[in-house]
C-alpha positions as CSV (number, residue, x, y, z in Angstrom):
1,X,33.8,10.8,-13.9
2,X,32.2,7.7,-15.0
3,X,29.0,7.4,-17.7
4,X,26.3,5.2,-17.0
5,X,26.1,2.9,-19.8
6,X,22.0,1.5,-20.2
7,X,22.9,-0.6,-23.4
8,X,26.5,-1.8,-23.2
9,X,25.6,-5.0,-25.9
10,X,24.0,-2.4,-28.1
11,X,21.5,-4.3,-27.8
12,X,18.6,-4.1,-25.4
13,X,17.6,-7.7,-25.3
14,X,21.1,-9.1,-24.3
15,X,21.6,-5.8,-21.7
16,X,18.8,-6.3,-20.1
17,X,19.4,-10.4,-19.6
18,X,23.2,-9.3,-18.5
19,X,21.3,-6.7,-16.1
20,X,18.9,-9.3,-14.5
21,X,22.2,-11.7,-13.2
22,X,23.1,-10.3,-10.2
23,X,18.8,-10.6,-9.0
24,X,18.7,-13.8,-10.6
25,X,21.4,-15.5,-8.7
26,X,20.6,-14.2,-5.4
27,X,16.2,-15.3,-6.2
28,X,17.6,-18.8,-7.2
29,X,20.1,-19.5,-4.5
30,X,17.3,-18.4,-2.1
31,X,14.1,-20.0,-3.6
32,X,15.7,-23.1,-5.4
33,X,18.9,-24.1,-3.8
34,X,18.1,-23.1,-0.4
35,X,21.4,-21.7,0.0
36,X,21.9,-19.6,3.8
37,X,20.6,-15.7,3.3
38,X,23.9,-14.2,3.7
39,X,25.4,-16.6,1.4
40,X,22.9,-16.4,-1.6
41,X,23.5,-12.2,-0.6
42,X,27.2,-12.3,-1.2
43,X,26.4,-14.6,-4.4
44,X,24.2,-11.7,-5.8
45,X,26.7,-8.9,-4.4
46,X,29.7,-10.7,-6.5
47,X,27.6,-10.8,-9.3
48,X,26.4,-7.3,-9.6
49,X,30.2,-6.6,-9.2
50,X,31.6,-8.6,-12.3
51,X,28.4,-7.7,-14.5
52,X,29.0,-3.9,-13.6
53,X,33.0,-3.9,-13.9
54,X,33.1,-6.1,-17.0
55,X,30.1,-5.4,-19.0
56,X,29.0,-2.2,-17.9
57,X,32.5,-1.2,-17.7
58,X,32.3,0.6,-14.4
59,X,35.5,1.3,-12.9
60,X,36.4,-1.5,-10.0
61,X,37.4,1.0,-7.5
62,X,34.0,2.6,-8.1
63,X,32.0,-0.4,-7.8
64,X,33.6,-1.4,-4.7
65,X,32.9,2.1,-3.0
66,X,29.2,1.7,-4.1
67,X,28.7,-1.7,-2.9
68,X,30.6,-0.2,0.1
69,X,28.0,3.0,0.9
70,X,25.5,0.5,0.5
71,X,26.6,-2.3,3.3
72,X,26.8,1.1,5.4
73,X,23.2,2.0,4.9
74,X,22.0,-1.5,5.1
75,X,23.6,-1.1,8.8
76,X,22.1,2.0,9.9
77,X,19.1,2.0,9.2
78,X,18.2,-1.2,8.3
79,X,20.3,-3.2,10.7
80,X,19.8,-0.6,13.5
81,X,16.1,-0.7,13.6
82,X,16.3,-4.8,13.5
83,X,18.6,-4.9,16.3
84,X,17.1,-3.1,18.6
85,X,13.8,-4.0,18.0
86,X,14.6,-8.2,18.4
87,X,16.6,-6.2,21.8
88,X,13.2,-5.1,23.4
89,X,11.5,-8.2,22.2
90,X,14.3,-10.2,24.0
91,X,13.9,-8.0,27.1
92,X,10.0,-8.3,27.6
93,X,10.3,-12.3,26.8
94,X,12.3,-13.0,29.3
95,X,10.5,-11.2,32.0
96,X,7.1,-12.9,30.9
97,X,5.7,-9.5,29.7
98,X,5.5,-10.7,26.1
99,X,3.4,-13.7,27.2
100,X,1.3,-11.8,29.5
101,X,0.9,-8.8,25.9
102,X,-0.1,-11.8,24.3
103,X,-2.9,-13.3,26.6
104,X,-4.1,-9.5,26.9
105,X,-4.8,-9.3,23.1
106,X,-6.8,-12.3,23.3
107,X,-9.4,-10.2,25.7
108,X,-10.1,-8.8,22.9
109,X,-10.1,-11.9,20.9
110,X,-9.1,-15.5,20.9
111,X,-9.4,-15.9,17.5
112,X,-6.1,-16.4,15.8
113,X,-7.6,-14.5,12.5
114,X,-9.2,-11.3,14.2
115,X,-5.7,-11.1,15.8
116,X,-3.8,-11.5,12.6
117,X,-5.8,-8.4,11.6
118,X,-5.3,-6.4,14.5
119,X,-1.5,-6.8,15.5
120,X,-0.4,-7.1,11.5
121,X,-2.7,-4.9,9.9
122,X,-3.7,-2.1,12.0
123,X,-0.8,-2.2,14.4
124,X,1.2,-2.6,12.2
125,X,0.7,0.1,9.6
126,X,0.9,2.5,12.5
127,X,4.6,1.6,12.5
128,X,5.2,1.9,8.8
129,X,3.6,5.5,9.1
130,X,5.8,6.3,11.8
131,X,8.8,4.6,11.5
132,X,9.5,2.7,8.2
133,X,12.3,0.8,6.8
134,X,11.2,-2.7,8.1
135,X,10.0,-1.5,11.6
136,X,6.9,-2.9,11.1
137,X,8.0,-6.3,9.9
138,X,10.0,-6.3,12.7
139,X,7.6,-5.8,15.4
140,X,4.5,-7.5,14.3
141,X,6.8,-10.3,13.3
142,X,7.8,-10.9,16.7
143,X,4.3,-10.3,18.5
144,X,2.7,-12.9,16.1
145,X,5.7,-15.8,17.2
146,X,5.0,-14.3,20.5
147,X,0.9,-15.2,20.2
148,X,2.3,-18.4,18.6
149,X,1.8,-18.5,14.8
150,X,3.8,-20.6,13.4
151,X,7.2,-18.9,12.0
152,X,6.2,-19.2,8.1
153,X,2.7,-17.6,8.8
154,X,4.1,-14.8,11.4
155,X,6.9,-13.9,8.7
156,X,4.7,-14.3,5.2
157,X,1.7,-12.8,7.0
158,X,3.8,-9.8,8.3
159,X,5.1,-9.1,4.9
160,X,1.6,-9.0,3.5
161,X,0.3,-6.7,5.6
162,X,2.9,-4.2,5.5
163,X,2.1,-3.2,2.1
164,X,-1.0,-0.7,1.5
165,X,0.4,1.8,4.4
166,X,4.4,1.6,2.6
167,X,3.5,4.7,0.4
168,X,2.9,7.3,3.2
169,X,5.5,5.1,5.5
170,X,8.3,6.8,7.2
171,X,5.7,10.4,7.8
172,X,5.6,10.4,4.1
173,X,8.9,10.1,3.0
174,X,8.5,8.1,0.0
175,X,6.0,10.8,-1.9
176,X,8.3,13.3,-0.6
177,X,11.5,11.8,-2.3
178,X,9.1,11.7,-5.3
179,X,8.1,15.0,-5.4
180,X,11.9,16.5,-5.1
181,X,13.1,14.1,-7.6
182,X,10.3,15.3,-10.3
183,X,9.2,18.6,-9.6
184,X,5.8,17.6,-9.4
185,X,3.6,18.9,-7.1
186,X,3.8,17.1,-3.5
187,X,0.1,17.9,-2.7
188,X,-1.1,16.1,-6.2
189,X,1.5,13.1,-5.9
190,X,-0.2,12.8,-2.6
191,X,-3.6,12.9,-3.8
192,X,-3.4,10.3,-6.3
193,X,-2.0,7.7,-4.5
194,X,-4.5,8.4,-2.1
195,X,-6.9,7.7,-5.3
196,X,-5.7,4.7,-5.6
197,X,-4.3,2.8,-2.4
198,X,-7.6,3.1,-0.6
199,X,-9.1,0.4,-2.8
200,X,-6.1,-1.8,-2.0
201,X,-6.3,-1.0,1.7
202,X,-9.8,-2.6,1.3
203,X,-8.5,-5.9,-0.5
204,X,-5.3,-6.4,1.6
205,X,-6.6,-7.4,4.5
206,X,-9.2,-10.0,3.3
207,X,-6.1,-11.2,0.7
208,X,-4.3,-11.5,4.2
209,X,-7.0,-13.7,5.7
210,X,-7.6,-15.5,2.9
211,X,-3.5,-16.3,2.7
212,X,-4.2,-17.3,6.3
213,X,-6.7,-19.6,6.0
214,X,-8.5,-20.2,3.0
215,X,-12.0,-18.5,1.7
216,X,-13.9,-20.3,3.7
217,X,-12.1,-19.3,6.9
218,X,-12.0,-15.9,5.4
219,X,-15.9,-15.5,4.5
220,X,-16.7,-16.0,8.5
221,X,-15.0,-13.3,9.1
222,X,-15.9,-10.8,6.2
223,X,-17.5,-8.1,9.0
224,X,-14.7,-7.8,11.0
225,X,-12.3,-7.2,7.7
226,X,-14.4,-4.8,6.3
227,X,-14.4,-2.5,9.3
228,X,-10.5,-2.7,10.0
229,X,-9.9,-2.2,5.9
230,X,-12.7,0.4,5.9
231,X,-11.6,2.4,9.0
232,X,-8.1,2.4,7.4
233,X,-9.0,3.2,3.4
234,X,-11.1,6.6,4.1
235,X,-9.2,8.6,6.4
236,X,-6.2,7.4,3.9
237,X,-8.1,8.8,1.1
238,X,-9.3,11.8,3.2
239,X,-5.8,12.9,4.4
240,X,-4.4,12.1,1.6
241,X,-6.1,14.6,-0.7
242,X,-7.3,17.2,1.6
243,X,-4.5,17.1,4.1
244,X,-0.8,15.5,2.8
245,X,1.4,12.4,3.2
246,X,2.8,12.9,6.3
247,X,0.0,11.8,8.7
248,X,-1.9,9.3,6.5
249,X,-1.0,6.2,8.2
250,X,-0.7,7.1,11.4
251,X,-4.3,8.5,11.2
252,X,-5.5,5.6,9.0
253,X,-3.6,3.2,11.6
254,X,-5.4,4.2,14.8
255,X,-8.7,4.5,12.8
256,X,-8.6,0.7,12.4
257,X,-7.0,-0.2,15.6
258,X,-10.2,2.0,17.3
259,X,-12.6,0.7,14.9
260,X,-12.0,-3.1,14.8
261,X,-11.6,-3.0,18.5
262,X,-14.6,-1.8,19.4
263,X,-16.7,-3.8,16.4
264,X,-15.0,-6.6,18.2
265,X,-16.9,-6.2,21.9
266,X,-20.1,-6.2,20.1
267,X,-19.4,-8.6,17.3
268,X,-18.4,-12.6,17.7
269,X,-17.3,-15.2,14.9
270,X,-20.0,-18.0,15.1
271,X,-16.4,-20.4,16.2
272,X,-13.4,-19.4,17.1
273,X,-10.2,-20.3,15.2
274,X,-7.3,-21.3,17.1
275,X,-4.8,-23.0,15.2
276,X,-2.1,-20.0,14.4
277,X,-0.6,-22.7,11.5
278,X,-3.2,-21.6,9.2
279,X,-4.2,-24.8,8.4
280,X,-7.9,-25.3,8.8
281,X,-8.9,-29.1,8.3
282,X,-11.9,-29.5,10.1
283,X,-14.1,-28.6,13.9
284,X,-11.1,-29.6,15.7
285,X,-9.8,-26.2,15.1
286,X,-13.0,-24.0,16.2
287,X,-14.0,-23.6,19.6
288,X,-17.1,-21.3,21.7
289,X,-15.9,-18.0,21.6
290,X,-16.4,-18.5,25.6
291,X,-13.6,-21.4,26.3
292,X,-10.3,-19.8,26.0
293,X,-9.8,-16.9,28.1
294,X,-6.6,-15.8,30.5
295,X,-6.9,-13.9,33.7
296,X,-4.8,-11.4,34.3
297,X,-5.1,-8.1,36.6
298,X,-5.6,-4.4,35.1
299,X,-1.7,-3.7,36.4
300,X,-0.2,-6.8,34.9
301,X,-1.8,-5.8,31.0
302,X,-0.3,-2.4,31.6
303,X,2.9,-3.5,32.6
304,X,3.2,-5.7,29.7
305,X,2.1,-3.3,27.2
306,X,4.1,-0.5,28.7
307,X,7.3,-1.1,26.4
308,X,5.5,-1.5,23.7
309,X,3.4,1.7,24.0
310,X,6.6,3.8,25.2
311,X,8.1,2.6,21.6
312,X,5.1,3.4,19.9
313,X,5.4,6.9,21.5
314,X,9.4,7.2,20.5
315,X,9.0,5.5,16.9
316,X,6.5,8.5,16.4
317,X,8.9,11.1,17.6
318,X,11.5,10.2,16.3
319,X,9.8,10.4,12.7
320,X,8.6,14.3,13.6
321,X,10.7,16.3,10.9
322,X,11.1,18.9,13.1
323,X,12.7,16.3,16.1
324,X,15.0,15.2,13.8
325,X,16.7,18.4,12.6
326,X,17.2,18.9,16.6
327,X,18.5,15.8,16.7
328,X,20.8,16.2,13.6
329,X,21.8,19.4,14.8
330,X,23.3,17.9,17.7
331,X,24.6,14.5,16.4
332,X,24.7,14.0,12.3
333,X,27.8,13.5,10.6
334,X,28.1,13.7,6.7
335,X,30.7,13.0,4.6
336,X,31.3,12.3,1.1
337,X,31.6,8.6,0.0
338,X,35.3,8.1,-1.1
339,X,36.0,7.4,-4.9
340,X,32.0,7.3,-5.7
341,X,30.2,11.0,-4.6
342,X,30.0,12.9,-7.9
343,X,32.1,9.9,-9.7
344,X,28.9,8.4,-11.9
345,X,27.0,10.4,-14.3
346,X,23.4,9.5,-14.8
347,X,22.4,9.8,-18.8
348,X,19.4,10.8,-20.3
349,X,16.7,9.1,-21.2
350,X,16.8,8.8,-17.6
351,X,17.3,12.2,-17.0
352,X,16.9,15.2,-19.2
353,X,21.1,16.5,-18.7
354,X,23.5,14.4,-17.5
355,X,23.4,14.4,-13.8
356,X,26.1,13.8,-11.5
357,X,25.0,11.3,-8.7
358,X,25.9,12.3,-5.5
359,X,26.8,10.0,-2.4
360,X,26.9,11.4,0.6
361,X,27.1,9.3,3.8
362,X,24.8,10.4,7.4
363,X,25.6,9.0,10.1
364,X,22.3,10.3,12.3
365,X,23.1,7.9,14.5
366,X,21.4,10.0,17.6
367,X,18.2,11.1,15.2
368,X,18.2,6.9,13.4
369,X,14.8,5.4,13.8
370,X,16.8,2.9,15.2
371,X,18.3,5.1,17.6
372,X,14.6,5.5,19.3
373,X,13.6,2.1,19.5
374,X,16.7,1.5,21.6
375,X,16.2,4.7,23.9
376,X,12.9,2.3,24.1
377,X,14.2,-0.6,25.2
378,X,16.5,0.8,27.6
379,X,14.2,3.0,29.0
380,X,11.9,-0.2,29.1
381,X,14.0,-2.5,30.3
382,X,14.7,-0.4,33.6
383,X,10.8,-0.4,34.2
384,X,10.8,-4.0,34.2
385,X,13.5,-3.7,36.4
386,X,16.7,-4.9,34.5
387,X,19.5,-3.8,35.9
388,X,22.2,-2.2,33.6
389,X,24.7,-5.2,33.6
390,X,21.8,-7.1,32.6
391,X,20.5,-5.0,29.8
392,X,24.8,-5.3,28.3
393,X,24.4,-8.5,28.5
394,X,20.7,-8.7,26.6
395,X,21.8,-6.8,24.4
396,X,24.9,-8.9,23.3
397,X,23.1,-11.9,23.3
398,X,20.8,-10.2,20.7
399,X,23.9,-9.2,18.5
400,X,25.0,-12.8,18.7
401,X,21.9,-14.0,17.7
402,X,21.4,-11.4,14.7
403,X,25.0,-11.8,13.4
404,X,24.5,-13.5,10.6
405,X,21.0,-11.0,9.7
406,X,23.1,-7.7,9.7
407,X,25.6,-9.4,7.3
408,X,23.0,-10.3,5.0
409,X,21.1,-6.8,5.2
410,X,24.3,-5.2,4.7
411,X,25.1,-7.7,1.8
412,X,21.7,-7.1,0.4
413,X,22.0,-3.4,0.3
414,X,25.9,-3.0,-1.4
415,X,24.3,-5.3,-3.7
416,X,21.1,-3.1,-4.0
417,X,23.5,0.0,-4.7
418,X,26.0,-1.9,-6.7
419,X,23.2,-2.0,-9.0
420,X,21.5,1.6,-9.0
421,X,25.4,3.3,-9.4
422,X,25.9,1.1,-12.6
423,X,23.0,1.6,-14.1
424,X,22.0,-1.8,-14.0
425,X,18.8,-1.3,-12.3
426,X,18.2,1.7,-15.2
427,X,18.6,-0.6,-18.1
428,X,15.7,-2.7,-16.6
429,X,13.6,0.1,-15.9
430,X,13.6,0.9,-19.7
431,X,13.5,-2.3,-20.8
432,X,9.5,-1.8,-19.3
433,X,9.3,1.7,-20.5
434,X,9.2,0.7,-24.2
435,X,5.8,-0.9,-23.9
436,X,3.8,1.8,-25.5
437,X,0.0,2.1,-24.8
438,X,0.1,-0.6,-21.9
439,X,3.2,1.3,-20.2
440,X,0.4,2.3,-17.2
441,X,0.1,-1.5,-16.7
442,X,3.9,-1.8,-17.1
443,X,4.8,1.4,-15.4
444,X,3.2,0.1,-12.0
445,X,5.3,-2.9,-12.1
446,X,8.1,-0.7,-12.6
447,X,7.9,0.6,-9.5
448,X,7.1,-3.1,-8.1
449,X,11.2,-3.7,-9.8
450,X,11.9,-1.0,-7.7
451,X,10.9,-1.7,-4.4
452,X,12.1,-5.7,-5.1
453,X,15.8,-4.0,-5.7
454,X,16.0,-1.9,-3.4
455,X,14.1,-2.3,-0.6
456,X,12.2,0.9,-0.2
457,X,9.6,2.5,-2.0
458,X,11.8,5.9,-1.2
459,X,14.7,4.5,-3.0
460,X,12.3,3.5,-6.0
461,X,10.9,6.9,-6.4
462,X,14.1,7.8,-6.8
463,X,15.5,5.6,-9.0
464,X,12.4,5.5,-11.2
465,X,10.9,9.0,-10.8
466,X,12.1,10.7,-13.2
467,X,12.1,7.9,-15.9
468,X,8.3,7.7,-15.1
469,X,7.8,11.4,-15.7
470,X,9.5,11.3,-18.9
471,X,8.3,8.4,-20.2
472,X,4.7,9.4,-19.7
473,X,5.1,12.9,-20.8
474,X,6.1,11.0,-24.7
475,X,3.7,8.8,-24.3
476,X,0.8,11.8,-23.4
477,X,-0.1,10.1,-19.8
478,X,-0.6,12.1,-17.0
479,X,2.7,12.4,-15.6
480,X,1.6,12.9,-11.7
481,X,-0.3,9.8,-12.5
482,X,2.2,7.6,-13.5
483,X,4.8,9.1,-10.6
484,X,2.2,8.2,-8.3
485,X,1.9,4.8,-9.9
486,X,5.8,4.1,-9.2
487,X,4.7,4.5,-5.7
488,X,1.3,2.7,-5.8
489,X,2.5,-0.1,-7.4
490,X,6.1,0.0,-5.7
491,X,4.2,-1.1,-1.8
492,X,3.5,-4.2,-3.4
493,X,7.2,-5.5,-4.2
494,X,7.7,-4.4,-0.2
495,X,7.1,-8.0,0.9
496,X,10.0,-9.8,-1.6
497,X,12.7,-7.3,-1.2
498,X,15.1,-9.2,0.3
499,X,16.1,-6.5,3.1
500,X,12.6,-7.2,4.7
501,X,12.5,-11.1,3.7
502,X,15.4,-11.0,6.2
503,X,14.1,-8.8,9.0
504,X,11.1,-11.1,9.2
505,X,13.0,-14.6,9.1
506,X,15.4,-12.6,11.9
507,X,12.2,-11.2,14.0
508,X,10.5,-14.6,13.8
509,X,13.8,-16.9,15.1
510,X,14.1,-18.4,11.6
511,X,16.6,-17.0,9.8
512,X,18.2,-19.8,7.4
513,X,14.5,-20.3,5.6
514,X,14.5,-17.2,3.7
515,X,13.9,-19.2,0.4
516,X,10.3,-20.5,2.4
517,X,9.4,-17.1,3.1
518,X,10.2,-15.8,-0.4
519,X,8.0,-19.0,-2.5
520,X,5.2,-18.1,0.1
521,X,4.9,-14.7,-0.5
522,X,5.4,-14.3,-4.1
523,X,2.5,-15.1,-5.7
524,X,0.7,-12.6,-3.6
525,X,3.0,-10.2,-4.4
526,X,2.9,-10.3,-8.1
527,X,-0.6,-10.9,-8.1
528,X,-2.0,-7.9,-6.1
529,X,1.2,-5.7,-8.2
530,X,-0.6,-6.8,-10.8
531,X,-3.9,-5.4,-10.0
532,X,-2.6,-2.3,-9.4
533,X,-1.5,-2.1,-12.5
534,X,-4.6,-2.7,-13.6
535,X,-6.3,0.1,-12.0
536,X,-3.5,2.5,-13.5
537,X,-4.6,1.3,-16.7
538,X,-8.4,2.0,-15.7
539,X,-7.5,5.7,-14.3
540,X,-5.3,6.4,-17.7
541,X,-7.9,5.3,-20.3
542,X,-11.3,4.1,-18.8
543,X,-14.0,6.2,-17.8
544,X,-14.9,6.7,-14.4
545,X,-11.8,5.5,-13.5
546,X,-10.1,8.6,-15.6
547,X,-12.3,11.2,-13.0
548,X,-9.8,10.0,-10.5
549,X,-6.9,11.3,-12.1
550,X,-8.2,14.8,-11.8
């Protein structure tokens, strides 16, 4: 068995530069020499490898097997959930249904903001609470291309949205990792991010307008936001603290959907904004609210909102804890990751003992998210009246044309893993818990790190979770607060992971401009992780803030 190793330079400055390589060259190949995602992946996977073999000292055969387990998990479910997705996508475009779904959503409006809000936002979240691990990104990636924004705003504005549901995503499964990896109460993790979120649930959306369109364009607005970030903040704070995780967002979801919808028949922008670019220049771009409009028939709408309602239906399911142990029971195959399950030793401070880390491989491949959005599509694809040698051949077209996205997600995630079995990750995460009295402000970003390494603000939770608890138990923090911050702060590095950089580029038909997507959405990221933090900070010293600790 192999020790983690946090300081291998003995000293923490030249560590934590040596542990920031791998990252580094994969952000600079993507944002600066615009190097091909599965490339600049494989850059960062080769990397982690030489940094974690020669400096960390981690046995090669071990750090193969890790970057290994994680090329299989970026596969299934990452690369699953993509697939199949970009399959039904492919299957209702080519019918016409997706252009008929998309002239149906401009019944209820024309204007190319109110729908950003409605399809990414609202819609949106509803698949992050049910589904998770980019199946939002995915879908309201696509329908925005399909209502024609233009492939930067559909993938950038897709990222941004999908970031104040991401801690109850998935029925909850992120505050549930937290909770088992803690011991802290699942109930009061729950609670406090539901303290905190809700004000970000409120400022996302405007922030996603605003990224849209400028203030101005934004201000016009400001009634519509308000409801849709309203209708989604207090049933999140309301079932989050009085109920649990596991239904937050799909009860915050259709809360907005509802509301917006119906604030929408009563309530008109004084002009219309129809340019999906984003790019607002003048009264060329704003029209009556009265001049666009599409006629279709009652049956046609439903027939082109069908699929998408069916996988709405199956995403759901297939996220009911209690379907998926049926599911398992029937299906799920475990085994133990060859030359790397029980092979690396975590090491305090990280942990309080030295921990064996396990990895074990599932192949749920009947109970996989993924596995649900293509009973979907199949089951989809014979209502619009595919036949089955059709639907084989939609579907390969859709692995041709995603080849190069599932080498990059599973590139992505051995190099995500290559850096959490090495320790790698660990030695960053201390590097920010050694800032003393501002370690809430620091502590939220921490779990930003997380997400931006991994991917998932499950896999943070994890990785961080216990580090947070210990490190604000020393410090005298509340640690349920600063858990809950790894979480909080974690939904915010959502939109620059690369995993989901790459599911949006792929779900948008502009894969190869990863490094766009990435400068767009950065600032945005850092900035609202930042604020965040700053609320942490508020909640762990500042009164009134501090009542919402307790």
């Amino acid at each position: 068995m192999w020790s983690q190793i946090y300081n291998p330079f003995n000293n923490a400055v030249l560590s934590t530069l040596a542990a920031a390589i791998p990252v580094a060259v994969m952000l600079a190949a993507l944002a600066f020499f615009h190097i091909k995602a599965h490339i600049a992946a494989l850059l960062g996977l080769a990397a982690a490898l030489l940094v974690a073999i020669f400096a960390y000292a981690m046995p090669a055969n071990t750090a193969v097997a890790a970057a290994l387990y994680g090329a299989a998990n970026g596969l299934l479910p990452i690369g699953w959930i993509i697939l199949n997705v970009i399959f039904l996508y492919q299957l209702t475009e080519r019918k016409g249904y997706f252009k008929v779904l998309q002239e149906s959503i401009t019944t209820v409006t024309t204007d190319r903001r109110l729908q950003l809000l409605l399809v990414a936002f609202s819609f949106g979240a509803f698949f992050e609470g049910a589904g998770g691990f980019g199946t939002p990104v995915a879908v309201t990636g696509a329908m925005l291309i399909g209502l024609g924004f233009a492939p930067l705003a559909a993938s950038g504005l897709s990222l941004i949205a999908n970031t104040a549901p991401v801690a109850f995503g998935a029925l909850g499964s992120p505050l549930i990792a937290l909770a088992g990896v803690t011991g802290l109460d699942l109930l009061q993790l729950s609670g406090m991010v539901g303290r905190q979120l809700p004000f970000f649930s409120i400022i996302v959306p405007f922030w996603l307008i605003w990224a849209f369109c400028g203030f101005a364009g934004m201000a016009a607005i400001w009634p519509a936001i308000l409801v849709a970030g309203a209708a989604f903040a207090i049933p999140q704070y309301l079932i989050s603290n009085f109920h649990g995780p596991w239904l937050v967002d799909v009860g915050a979801s259709i809360s907005s959907m509802f509301f917006l919808t119906m604030f929408l028949k009563m309530w008109k922008p004084a002009t219309i904004w129809t340019n999906a670019a984003g790019k607002f220049t003048g009264s060329e771009h704003a029209v009556a609210p009265e001049s666009i409009a599409y006629d279709h028939s009652r049956s046609a709408v439903l027939k082109a909102w069908t699929p998408w309602l069916i996988l709405s239906v199956l995403v759901f399911l297939w996220g009911v804890p209690e379907w998926k142990k049926l599911l398992d029971s029937l299906s799920v195959f475990k085994f133990e990751w060859p030359a790397l399950h029980k092979m690396v030793q975590k090491m305090p401070p990280v942990v309080t003992k030295p921990t064996a880390e396990a990895a074990v491989y599932t192949l749920n491949w009947l109970s996989a998210t993924g596995s649900g959005i293509l009973i979907s599509a199949l089951i989809s694809g014979l209502v619009m009246g595919y036949k089955v040698r059709e639907l084989f051949a939609v579907y390969w077209d859709t692995i041709k044309l995603l080849r190069f996205s599932l080498l990059t997600i599973a590139a992505m995630l051995a190099l995500g893993y290559t850096t959490r079995y090495s320790g790698l990750d660990t030695t960053l995460g201390l590097a920010f818990s050694h800032t003393g009295v501002l370690y809430p402000f620091f502590g939220t970003l921490l779990g930003w790190l997380g997400v931006a390494l991994t991917g998932s603000d499950t896999a943070s939770n994890v990785l961080f979770g216990g580090l947070q608890k210990t490190s604000a138990t020393q410090l005298g923090l509340d640690p349920v607060l600063m858990a809950a911050a790894n979480s909080s702060g974690g939904v915010m590095g959502k939109m620059i992971d690369a995993q989901s950089i790459v599911v949006a580029s792929t779900a948008t038909k502009w894969y190869g401009h990863e490094g766009d997507i990435l400068r767009y959405v950065f600032f945005h990221s850092i900035a609202l992780a930042c604020l965040v933090g700053i609320l942490v900070t508020l909640q762990a010293y500042v009164y009134p803030f501090t009542a919402l600790v307790h």
